[in-house]
BADO-947402 format. One record per residue (C-alpha): x, y negated, z; residue in three letters. Coordinates in steps of 0.001 Angstrom, whole numbers. Last residue first. Example, Ala and Ser with C-alpha at 12.3 -4.5 7.8 and 13.67 -1.06 7.14 Angstrom:
BEGIN
PT        x        y        z  rest
PT    13670     1060     7140   SER
PT    12300     4500     7800   ALA
***
This chain:
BEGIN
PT        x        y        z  rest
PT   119504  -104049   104272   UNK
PT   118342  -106572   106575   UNK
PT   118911  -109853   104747   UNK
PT   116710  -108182   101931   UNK
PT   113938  -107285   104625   UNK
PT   113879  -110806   105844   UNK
PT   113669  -112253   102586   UNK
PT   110491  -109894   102355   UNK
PT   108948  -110814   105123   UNK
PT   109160  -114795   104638   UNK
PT   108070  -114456   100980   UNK
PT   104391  -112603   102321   UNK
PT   104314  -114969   105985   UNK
PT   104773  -117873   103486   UNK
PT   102530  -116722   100697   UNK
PT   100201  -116249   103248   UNK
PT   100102  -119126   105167   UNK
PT    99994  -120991   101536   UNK
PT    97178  -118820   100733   UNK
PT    95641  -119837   103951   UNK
PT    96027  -123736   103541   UNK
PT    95451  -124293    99923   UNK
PT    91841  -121993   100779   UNK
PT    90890  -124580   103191   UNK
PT    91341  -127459   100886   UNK
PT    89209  -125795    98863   UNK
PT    86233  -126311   100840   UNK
PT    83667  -123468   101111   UNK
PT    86449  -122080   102789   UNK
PT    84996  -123037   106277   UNK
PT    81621  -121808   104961   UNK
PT    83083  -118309   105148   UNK
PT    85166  -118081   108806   UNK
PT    82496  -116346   110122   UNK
PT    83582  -113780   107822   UNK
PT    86800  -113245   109321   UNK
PT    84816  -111151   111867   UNK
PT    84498  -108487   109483   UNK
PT    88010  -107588   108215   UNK
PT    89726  -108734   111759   UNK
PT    87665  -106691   113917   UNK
PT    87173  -103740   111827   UNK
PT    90840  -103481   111646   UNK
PT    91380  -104188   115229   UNK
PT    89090  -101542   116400   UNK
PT    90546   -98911   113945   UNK
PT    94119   -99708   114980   UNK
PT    92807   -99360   118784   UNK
PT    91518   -96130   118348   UNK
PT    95329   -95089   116618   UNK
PT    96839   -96062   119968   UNK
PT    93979   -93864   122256   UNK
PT    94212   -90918   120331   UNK
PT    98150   -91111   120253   UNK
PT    97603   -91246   124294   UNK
PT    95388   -88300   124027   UNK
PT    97881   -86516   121911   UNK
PT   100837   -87602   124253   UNK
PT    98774   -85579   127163   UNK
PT    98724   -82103   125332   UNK
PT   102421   -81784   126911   UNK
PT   103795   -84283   128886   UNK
PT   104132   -88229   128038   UNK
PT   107431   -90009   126626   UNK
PT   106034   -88394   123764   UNK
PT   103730   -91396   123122   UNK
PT   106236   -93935   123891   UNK
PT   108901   -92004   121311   UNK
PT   105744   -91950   119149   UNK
PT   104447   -95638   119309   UNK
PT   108171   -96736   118284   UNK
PT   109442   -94349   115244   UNK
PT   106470   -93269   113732   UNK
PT   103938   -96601   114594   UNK
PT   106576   -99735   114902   UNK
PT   109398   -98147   112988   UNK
PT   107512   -96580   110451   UNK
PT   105504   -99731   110218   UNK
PT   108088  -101988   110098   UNK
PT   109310  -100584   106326   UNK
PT   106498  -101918   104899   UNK
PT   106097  -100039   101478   UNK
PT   102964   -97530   102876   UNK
PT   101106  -100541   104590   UNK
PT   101192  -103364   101836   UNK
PT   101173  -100620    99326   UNK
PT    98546   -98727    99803   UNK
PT    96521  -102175    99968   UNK
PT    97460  -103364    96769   UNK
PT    96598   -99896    95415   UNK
PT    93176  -100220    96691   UNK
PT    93311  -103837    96022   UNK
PT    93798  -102868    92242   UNK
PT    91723   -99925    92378   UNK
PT    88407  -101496    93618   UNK
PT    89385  -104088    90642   UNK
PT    87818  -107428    91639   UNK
PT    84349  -108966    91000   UNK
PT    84427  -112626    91975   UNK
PT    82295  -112911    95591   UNK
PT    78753  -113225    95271   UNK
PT    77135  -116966    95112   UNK
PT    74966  -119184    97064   UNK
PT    78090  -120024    99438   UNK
PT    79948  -121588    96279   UNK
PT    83767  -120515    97772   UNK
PT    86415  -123463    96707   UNK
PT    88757  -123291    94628   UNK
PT    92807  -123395    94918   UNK
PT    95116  -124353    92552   UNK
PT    98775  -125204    94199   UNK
PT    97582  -122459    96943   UNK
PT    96637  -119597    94104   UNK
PT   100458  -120119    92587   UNK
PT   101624  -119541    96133   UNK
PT    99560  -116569    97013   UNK
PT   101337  -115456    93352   UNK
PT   104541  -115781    94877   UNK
PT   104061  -114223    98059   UNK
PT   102695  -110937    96368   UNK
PT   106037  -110626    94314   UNK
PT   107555  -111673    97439   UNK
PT   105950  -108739    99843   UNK
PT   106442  -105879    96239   UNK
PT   110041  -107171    96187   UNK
PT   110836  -106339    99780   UNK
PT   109121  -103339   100157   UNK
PT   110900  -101957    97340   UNK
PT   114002  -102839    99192   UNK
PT   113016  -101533   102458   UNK
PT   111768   -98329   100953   UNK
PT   114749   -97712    99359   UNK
PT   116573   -98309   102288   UNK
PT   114205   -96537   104932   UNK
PT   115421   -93327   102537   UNK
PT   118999   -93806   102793   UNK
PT   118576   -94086   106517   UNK
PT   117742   -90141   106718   UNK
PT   118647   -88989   110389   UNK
PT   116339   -91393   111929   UNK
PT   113589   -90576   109416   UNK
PT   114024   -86731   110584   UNK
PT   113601   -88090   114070   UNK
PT   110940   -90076   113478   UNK
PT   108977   -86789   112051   UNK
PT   108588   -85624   115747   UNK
PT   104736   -84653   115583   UNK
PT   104202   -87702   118128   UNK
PT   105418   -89451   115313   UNK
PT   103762   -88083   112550   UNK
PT   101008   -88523   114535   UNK
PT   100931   -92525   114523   UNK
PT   101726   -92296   110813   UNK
PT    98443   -90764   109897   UNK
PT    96796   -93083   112828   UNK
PT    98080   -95893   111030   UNK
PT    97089   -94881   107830   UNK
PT    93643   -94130   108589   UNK
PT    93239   -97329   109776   UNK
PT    94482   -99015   107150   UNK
PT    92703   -97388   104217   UNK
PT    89338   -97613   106663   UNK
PT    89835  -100972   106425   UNK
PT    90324  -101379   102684   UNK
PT    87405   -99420   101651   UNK
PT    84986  -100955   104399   UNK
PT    86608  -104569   102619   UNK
PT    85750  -102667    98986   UNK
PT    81963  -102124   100123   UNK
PT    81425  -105811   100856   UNK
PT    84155  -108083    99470   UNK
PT    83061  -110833   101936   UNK
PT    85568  -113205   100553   UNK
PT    86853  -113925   104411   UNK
PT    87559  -110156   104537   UNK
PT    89468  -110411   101714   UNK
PT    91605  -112668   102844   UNK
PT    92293  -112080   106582   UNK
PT    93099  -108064   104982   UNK
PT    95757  -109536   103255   UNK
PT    96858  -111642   106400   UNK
PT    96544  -108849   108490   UNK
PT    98655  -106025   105785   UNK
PT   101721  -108435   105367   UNK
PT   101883  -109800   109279   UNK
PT    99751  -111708   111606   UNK
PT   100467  -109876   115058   UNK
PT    97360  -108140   115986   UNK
PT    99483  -104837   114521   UNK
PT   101925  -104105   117697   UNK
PT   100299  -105649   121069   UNK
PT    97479  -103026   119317   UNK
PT    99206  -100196   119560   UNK
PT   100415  -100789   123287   UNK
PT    96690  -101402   124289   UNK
PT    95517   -98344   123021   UNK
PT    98119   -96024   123965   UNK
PT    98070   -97158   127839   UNK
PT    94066   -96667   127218   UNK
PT    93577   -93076   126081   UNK
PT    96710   -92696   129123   UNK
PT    94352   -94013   131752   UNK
PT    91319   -92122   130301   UNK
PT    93329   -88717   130759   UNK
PT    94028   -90018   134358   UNK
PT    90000   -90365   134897   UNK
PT    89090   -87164   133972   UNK
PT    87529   -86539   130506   UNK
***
């Protein structure tokens, strides 16, 4: 790989990821379960992201955010079931903060549904209406902004840095573990959560 393709592998991967490090719907979910330790399911989740985003990422260089431009009906619905699915989500993260419990270190983390959070996860990415706009609509008019094969190298390098942060985020919130030994911990991030969760989807109602 010469040196210029390696520029543009890089210009991709650091404007993806000034997009999805900011703490949104999918992070903070993510932050959660990662800080559970859910083992096999996290791997699950992570790799659900990722592969997402880089799904989406080439639908964009492809040229599908023009057809999505030309169909605003469809970012509606989304938008709206996007909406309800964020507060729904908020709510409970509430309902968990006003009753939280700490994490026994000597224990395993409560057995959960792989194809509830599967699901949950599908739908935290697939229902957000931001991330067509930040990964179809926004990473691939940048990305074709670049000649020929060169936009797929840049894509490359944008949907690398989705799997980086991913892995990042899911694993290294395990160092935060004996910090939520304490309950008082847990009150705190499911209340971020619910806020960030009810905050989102407000905001997608006031934007339809």
């Amino acid at each position: 790989m010469s040196v210029s393709l390696l520029q543009i592998v890089l210009l991709g991967f650091a404007a993806s990821l000034t997009l999805i490090v900011a703490i949104g719907a999918q992070n903070a979910y993510l932050l959660r379960l990662g800080v559970e330790g859910r083992g096999r399911i996290l791997v699950t989740v992570i790799l659900i992201c990722a592969f997402s985003d880089a799904v989406l990422i080439a639908a964009g260089v492809a040229g599908i955010g023009a057809l999505l431009e030309r169909a605003p009906a469809a970012i509606d619905v989304v938008r709206l079931l996007g909406a309800l699915f964020l507060i729904s989500y908020g709510v409970i993260a509430a309902r968990r903060a006003l009753n939280p419990r700490g994490m026994n270190m000597d224990e395993s983390p409560a057995d959960a549904s792989m194809k509830a959070i599967v699901l949950t996860t599908l739908a935290f990415t697939w229902l957000n209406p931001h991330v067509y706009l930040d990964t179809v609509m926004l990473l691939g008019s940048i990305a074709n902004q670049q000649s020929g094969v060169d936009r797929w190298w840049w894509a490359l390098g944008a949907a690398s840095a989705s799997f980086a942060w991913f892995f990042v985020l899911g694993y290294g919130a395990r160092l935060l573990k004996p910090l939520f030994a304490r309950p008082a911990a847990w009150r705190v991030l499911d209340g971020l959560i619910a806020v960030i969760m009810i905050s989102l989807g407000a905001g997608l109602i006031i934007g339809t």
